[in-house]
VOBA-1610 file (N, C-alpha, C; in pm, whole numbers, padded with zeros to 5 digits, always signed):
BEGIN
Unk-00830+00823-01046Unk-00854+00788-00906Unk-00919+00905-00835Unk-01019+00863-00769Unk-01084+00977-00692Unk-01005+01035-00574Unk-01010+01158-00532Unk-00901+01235-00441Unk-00970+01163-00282Unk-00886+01171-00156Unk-00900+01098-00083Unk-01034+01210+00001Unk-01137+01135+00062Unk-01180+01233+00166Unk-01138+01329+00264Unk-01194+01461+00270Unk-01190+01568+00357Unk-01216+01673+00315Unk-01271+01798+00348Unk-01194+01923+00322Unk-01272+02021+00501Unk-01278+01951+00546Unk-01277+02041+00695Unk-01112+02106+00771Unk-01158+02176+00849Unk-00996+02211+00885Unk-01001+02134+01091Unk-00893+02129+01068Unk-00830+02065+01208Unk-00735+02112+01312Unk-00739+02199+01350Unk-00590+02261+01480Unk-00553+02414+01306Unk-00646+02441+01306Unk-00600+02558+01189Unk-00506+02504+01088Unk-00512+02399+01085Unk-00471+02352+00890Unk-00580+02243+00816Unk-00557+02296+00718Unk-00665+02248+00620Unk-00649+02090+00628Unk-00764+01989+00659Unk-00748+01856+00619Unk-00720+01830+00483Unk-00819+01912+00382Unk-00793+01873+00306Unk-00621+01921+00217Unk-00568+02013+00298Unk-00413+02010+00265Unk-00321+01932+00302Unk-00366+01834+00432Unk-00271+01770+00487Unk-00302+01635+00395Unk-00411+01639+00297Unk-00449+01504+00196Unk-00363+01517+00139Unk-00357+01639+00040Unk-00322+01673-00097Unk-00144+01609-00012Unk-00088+01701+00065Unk-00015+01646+00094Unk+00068+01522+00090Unk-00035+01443+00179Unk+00017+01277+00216Unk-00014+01227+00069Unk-00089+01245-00020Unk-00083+01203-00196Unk+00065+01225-00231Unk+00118+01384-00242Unk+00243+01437-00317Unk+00364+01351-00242Unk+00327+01313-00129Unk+00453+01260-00060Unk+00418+01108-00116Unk+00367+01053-00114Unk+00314+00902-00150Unk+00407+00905-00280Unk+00389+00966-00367Unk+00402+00971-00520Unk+00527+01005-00517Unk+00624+01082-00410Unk+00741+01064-00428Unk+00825+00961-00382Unk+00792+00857-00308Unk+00839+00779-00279Unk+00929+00612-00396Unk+00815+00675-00518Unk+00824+00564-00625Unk+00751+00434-00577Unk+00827+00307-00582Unk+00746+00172-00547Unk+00799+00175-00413Unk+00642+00165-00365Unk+00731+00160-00189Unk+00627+00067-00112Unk+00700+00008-00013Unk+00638-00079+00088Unk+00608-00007+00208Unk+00481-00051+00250Unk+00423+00026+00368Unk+00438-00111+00525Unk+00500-00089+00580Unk+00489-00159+00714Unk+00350-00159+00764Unk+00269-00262+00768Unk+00138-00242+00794Unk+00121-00347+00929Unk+00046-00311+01008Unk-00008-00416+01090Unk-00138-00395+01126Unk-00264-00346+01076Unk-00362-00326+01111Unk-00488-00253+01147Unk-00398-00187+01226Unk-00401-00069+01324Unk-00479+00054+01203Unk-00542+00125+01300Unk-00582+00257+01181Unk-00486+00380+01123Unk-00372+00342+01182Unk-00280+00440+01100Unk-00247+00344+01028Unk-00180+00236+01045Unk-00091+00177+00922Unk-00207+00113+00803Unk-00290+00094+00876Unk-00415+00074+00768Unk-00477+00144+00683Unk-00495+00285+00735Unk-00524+00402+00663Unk-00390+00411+00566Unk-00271+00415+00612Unk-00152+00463+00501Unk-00152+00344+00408Unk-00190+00273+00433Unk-00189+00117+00314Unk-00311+00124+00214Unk-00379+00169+00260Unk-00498+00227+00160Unk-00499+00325+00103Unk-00449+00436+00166Unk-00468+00567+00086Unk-00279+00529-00016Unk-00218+00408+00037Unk-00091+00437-00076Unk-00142+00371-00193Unk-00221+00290-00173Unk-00267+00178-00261Unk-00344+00205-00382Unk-00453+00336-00365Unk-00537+00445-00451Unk-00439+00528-00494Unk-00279+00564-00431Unk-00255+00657-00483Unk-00144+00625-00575Unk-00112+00497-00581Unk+00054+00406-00632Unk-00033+00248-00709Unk-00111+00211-00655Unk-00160+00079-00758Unk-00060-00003-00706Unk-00063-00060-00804Unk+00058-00191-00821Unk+00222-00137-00730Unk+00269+00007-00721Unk+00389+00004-00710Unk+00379+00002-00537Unk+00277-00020-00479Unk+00278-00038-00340Unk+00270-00233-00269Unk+00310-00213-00209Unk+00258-00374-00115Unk+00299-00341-00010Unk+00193-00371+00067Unk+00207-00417+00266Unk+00229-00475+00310Unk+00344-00478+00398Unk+00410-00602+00499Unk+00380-00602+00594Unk+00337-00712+00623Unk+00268-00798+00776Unk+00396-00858+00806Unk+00426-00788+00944Unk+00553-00880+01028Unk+00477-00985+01088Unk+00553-01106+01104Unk+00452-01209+01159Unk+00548-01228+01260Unk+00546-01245+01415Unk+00622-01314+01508Unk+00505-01342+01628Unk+00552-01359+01741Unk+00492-01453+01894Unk+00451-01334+01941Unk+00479-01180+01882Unk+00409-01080+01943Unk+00317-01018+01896Unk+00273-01074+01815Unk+00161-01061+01709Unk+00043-01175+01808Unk-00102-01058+01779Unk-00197-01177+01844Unk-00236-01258+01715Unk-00291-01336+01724Unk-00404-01442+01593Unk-00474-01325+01565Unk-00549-01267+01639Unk-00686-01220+01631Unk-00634-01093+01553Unk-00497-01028+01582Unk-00507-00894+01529Unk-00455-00928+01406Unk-00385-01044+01405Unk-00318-01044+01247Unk-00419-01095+01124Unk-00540-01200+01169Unk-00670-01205+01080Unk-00709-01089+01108Unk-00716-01008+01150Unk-00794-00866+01145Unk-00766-00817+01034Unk-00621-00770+01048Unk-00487-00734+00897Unk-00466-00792+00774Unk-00534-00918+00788Unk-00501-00995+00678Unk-00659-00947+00578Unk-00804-00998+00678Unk-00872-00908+00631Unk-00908-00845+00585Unk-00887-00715+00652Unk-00891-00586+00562Unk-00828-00568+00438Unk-00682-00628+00450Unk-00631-00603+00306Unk-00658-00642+00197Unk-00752-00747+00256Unk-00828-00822+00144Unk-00987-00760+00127Unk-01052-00682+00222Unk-01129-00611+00156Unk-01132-00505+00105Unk-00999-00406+00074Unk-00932-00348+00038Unk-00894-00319-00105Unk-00841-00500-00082Unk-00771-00558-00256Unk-00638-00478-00219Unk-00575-00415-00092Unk-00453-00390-00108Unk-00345-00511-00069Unk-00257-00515-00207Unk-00153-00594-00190Unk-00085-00576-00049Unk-00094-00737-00015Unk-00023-00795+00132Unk+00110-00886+00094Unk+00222-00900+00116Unk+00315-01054+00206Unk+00310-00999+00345Unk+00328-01135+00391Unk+00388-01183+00553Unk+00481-01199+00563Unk+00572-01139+00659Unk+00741-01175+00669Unk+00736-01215+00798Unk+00820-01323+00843Unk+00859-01341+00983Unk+00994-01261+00981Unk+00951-01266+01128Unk+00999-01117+01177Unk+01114-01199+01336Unk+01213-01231+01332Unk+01265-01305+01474Unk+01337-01239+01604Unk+01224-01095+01614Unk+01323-01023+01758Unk+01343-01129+01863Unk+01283-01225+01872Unk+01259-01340+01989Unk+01378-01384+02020Unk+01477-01397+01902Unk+01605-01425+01843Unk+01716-01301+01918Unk+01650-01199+01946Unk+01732-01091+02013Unk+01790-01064+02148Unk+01879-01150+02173Unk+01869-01121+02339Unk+01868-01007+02439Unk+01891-00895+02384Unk+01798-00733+02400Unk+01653-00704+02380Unk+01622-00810+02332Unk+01458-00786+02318Unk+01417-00851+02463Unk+01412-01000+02453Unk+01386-01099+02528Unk+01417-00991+02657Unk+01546-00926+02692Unk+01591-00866+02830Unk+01448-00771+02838Unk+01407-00706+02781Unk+01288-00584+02791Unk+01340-00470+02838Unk+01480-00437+02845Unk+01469-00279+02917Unk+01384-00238+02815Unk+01414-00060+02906Unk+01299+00053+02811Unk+01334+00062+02669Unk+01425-00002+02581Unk+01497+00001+02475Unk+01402-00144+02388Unk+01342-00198+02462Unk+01270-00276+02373Unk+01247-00252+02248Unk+01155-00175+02240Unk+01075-00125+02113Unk+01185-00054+02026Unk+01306-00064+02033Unk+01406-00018+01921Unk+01464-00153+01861Unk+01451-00229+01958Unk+01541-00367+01875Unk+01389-00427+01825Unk+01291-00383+01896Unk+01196-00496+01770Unk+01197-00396+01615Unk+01152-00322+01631Unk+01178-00199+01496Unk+01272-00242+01392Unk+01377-00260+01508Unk+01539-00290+01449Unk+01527-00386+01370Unk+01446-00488+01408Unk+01429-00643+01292Unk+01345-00616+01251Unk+01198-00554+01267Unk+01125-00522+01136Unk+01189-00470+00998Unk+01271-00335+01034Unk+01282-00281+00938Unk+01436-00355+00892Unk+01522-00397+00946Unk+01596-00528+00855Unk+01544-00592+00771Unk+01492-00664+00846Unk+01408-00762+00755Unk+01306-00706+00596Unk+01271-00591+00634Unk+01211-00536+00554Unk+01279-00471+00450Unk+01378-00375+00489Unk+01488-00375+00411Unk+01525-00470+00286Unk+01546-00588+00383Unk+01642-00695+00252Unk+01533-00766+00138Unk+01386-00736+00187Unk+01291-00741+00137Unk+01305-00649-00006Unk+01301-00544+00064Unk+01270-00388-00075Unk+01404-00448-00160Unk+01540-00459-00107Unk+01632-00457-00196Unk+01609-00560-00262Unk+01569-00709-00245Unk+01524-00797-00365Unk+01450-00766-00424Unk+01341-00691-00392Unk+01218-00709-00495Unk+01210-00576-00582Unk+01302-00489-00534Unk+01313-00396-00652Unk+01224-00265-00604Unk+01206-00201-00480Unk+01141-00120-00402Unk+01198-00013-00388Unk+01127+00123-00383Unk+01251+00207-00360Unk+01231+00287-00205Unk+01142+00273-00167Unk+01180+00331+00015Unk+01052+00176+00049Unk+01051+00238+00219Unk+00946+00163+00334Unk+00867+00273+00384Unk+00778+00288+00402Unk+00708+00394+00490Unk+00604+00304+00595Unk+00605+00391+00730Unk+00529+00350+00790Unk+00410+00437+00862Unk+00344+00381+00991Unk+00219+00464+01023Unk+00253+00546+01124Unk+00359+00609+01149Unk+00364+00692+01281Unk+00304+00812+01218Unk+00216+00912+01341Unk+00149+01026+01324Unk+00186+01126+01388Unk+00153+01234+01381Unk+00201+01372+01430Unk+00192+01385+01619Unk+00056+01226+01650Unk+00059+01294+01779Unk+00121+01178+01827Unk+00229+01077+01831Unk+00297+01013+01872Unk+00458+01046+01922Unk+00445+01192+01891Unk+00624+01250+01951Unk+00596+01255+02068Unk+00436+01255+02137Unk+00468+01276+02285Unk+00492+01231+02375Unk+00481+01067+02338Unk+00523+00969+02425Unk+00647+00892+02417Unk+00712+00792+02499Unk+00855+00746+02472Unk+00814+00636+02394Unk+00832+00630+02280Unk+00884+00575+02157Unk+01023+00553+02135Unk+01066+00448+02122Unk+01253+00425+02049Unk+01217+00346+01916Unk+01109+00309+01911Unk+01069+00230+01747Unk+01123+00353+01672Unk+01099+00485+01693Unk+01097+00602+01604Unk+01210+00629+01581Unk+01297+00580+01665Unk+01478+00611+01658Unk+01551+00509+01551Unk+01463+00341+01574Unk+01498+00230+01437Unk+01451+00322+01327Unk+01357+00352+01304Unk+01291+00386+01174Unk+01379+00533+01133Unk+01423+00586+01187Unk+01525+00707+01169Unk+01645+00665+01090Unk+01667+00529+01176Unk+01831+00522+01138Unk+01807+00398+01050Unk+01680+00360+00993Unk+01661+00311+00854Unk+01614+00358+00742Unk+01600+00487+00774Unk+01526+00582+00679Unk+01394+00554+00621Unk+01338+00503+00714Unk+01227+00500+00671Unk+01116+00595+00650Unk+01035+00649+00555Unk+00924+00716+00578Unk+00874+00718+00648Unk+00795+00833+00687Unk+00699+00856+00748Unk+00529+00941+00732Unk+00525+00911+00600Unk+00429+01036+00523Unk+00308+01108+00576Unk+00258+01005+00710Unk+00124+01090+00790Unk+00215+01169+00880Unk+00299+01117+00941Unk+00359+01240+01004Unk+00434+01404+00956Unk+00497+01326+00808Unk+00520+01465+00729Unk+00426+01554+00671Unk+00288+01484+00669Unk+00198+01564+00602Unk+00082+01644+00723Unk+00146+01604+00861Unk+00079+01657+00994Unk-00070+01631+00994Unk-00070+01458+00994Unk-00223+01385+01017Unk-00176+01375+01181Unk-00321+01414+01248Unk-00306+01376+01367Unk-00347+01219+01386Unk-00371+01160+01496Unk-00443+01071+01505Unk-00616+01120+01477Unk-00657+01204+01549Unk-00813+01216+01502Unk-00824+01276+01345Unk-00751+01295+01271Unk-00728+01351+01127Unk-00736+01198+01062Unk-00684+01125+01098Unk-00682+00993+01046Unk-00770+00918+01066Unk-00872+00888+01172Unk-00966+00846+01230Unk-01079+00904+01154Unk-01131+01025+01101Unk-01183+01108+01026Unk-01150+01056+00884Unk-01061+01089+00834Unk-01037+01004+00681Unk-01091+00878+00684Unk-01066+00762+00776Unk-01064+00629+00774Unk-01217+00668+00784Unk-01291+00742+00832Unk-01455+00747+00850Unk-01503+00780+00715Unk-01454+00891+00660Unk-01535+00932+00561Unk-01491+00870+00415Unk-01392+00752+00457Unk-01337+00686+00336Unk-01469+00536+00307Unk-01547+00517+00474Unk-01612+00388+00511Unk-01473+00277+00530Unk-01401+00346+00587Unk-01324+00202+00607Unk-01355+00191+00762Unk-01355+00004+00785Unk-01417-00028+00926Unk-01298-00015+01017Unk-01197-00007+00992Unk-01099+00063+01098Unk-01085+00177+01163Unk-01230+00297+01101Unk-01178+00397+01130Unk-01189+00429+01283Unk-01284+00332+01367Unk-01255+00355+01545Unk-01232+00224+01579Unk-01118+00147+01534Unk-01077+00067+01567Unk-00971+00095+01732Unk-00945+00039+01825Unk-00872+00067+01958Unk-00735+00051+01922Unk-00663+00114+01953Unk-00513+00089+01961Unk-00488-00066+01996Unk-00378-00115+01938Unk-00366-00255+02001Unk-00209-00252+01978Unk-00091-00209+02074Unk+00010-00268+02043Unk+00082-00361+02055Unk+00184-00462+02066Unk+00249-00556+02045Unk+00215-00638+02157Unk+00207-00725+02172Unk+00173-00787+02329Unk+00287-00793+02397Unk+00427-00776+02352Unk+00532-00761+02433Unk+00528-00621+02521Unk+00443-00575+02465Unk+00431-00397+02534Unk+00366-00411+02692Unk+00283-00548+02694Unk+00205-00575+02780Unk+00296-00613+02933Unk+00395-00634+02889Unk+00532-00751+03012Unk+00575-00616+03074Unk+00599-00579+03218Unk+00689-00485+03255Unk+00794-00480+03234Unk+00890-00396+03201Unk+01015-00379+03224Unk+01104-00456+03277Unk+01189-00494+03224Unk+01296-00593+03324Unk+01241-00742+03369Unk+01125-00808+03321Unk+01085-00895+03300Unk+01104-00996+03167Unk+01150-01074+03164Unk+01178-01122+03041Unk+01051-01144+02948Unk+01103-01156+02792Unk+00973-01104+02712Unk+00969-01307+02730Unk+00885-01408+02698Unk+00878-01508+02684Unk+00758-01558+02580Unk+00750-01704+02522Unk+00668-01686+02457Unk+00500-01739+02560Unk+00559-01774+02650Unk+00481-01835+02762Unk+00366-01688+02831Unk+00431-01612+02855Unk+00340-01491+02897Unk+00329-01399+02780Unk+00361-01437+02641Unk+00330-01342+02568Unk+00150-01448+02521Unk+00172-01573+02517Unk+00040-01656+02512Unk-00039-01631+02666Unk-00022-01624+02811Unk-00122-01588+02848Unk-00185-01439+02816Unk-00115-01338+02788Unk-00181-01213+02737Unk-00251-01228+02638Unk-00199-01302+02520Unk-00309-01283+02441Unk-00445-01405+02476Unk-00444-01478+02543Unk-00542-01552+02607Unk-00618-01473+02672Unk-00579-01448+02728Unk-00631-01350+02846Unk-00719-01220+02825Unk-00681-01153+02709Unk-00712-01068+02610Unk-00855-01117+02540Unk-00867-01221+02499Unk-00922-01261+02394Unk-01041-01287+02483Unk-00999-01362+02615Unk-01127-01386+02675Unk-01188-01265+02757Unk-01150-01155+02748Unk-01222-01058+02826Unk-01290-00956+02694Unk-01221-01002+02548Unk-01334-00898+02464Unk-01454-01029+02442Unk-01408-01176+02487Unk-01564-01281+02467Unk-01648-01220+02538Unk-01598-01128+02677Unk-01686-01108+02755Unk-01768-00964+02744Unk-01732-00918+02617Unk-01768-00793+02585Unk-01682-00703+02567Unk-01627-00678+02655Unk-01564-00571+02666Unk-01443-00566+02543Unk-01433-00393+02491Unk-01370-00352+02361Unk-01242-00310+02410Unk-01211-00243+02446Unk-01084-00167+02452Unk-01009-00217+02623Unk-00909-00334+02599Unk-00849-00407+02723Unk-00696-00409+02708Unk-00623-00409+02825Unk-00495-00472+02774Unk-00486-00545+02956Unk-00424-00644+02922Unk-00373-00755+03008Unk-00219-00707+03047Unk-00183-00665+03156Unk-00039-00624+03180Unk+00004-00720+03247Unk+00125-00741+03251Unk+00234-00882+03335Unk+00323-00844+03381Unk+00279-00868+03539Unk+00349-00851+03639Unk+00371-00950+03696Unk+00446-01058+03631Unk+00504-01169+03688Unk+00337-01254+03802Unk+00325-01298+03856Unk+00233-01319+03922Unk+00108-01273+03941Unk+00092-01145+03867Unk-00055-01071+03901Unk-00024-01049+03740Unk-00142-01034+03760Unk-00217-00944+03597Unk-00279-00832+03634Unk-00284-00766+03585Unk-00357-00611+03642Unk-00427-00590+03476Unk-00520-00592+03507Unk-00662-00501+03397Unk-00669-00407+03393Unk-00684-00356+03239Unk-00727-00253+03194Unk-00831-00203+03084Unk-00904-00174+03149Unk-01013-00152+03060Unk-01081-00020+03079Unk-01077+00046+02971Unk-01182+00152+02910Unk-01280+00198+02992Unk-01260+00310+03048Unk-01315+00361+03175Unk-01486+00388+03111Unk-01534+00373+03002Unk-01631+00377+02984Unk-01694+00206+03005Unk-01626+00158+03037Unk-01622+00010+03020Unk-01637-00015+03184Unk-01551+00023+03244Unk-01552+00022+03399Unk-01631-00004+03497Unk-01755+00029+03463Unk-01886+00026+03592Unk-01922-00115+03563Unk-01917-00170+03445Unk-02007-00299+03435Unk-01859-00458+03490Unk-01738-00381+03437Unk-01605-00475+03533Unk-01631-00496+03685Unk-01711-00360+03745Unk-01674-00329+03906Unk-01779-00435+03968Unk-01828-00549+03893Unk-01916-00635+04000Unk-01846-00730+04044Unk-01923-00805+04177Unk-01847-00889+04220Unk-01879-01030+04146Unk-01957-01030+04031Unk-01943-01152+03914Unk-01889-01181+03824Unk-01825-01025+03780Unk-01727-00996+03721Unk-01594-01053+03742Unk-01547-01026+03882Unk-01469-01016+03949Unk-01424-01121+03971Unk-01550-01256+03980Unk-01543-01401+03991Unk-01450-01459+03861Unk-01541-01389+03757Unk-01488-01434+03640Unk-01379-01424+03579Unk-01294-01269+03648Unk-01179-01237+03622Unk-01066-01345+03663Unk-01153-01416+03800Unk-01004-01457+03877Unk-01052-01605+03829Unk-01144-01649+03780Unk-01142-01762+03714Unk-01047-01765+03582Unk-01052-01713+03503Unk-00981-01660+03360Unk-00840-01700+03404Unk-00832-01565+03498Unk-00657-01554+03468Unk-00569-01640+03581Unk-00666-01703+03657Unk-00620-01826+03736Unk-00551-01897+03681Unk-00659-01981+03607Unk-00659-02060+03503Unk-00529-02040+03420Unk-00471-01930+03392Unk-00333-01914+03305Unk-00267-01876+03347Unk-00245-01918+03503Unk-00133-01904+03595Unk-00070-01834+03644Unk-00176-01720+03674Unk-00125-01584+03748Unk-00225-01653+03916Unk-00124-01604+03963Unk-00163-01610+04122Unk-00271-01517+04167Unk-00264-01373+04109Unk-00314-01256+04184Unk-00375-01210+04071Unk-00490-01132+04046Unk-00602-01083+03935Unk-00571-00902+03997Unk-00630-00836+03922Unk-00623-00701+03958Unk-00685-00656+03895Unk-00747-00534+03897Unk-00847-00438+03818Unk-00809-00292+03796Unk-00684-00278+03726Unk-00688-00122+03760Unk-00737+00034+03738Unk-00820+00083+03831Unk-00922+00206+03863Unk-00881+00268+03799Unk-00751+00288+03691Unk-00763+00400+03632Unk-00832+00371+03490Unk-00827+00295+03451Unk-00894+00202+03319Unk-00741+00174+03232Unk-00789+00198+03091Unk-00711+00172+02983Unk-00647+00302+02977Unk-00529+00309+02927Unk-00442+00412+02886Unk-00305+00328+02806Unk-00305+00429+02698Unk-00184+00345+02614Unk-00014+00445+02698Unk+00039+00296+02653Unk+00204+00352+02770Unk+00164+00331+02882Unk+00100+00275+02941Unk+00101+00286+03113Unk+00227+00255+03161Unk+00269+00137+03099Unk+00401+00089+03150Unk+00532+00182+03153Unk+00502+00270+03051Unk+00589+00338+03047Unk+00643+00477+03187Unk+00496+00451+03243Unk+00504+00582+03364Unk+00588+00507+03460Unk+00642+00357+03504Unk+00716+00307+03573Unk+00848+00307+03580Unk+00853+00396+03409Unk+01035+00373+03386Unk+01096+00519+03441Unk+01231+00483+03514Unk+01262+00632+03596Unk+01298+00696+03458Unk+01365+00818+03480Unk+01352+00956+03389Unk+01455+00894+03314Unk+01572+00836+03348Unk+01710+00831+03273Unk+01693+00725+03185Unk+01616+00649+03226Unk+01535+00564+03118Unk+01477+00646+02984Unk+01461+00746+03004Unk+01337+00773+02890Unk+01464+00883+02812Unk+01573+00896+02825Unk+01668+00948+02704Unk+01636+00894+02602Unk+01712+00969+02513Unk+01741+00912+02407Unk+01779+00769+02365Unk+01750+00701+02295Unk+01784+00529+02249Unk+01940+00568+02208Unk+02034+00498+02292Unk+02122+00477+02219Unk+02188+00357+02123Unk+02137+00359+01978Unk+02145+00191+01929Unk+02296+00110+01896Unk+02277+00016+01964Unk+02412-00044+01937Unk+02494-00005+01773Unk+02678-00017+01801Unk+02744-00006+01686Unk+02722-00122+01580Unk+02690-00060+01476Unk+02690-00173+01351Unk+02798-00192+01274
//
């Protein structure tokens, strides 16, 4: 097998050490399943496990109502131009009535049933860990997914081998894989504020809503839900051509139409976590996860 692309250096460590790396850690894992959904980290780690393990790897696609269509044929896709081994698991946080509630603890109970589920997966089929795509520059934001995956032991091999996100973006380039500037896209439940219930009703106008503003061009969007308004976000490079008033027509035609009262545009553009700057401080402790 040919060694993975790099040998430039990045923040004063060698890329190509943080390869050699994420290989030696791959290879200790034995047969292992990679949590994949798409995205250019979990996509990149599903490929580079796949060159580096063969057969003793496969990628799991969680399938649930917070999954878009569009991103999960994206995932399905690639793995197939890939040739890296895929299953689909349904995945039922919907089923969680801590999820459905949305405090800031969300993203630990969905984790929480991924990696269950995934779990009882590895133990039938004869697997010996899970690894997933978190990276070195994701400690800086509030994450509690990272607290499930702790207290399931799950891997983490781009983060142990100190891939940044642009370290990975770089590999995924010089590997030619078409993910490598793919946009962040997380869960569409990420999209609902706080303390709003997650439903499957506004988790379908977001991704509606979504879908029709990249028809309209535009790449990098997220649709936020605020009960009655939708507030836009889009990619401040994206921004000048949103700010018309035909645009503007079209916006409030769209999201009329899927039963938001009030349209919004917000001037700051896209930023991942926005929602998260709403939650007060005591919110953003530590996850404490229920007794098992």
């Amino acid at each position: 097998m040919s060694a993975m692309p790099g040998n430039t250096f990045v923040n004063g460590n060698s890329l190509e050490g943080k390869t050699q790396a994420l290989r030696s850690r791959l290879r200790s894992l034995g047969r292992v399943l990679v949590a994949y959904s798409g995205g250019v980290d979990s996509g990149f780690l599903a490929w580079a496990a796949y060159r580096e393990l063969g057969s003793n790897m496969l990628a799991v696609l969680a399938d649930s109502p917070s999954l878009a269509r569009s991103q999960m044929n994206d995932a399905v896709s690639f793995a197939e131009e890939q040739s890296i081994p895929l299953v689909v698991i349904n995945t039922k946080e919907m089923e969680r009535q801590e999820y459905i509630r949305n405090d800031a603890d969300r993203c630990y109970h969905c984790k929480d049933e991924l990696f269950t589920v995934t779990e009882a997966y590895r133990r039938r089929n004869g697997f010996d860990a899970i690894a997933y795509g978190v990276n070195a520059d994701d400690q800086g934001d509030y994450r509690p997914g990272q607290e499930a995956a702790r207290l399931h032991q799950v891997a983490a091999p781009l983060l142990e081998s100190g891939l940044t996100k642009a370290d990975i973006r770089q590999l995924a380039s010089q590997a030619g894989l078409r993910i490598s500037d793919k946009p962040a896209s997380a869960c569409l439940s990420s999209r609902i504020e706080y303390g709003r219930p997650v439903t499957r009703e506004a988790l379908s106008a977001i991704e509606k809503g979504e879908d029709a503003l990249r028809r309209l061009g535009f790449r990098q969007v997220r649709v936020r839900h605020h009960g009655e308004i939708a507030r836009l976000e889009i990619a401040r490079e994206e921004l000048a051509r949103a700010m018309t008033m035909e645009m503007a027509a079209e916006f409030t035609r769209i999201f009329k139409a899927l039963g938001f009262s009030y349209v919004t545009l917000d001037l700051e553009g896209f930023r991942s976590g926005s929602m998260n700057a709403l939650l007060p401080a005591h919110s953003l402790a530590k996850v404490k996860p229920p007794q098992r």
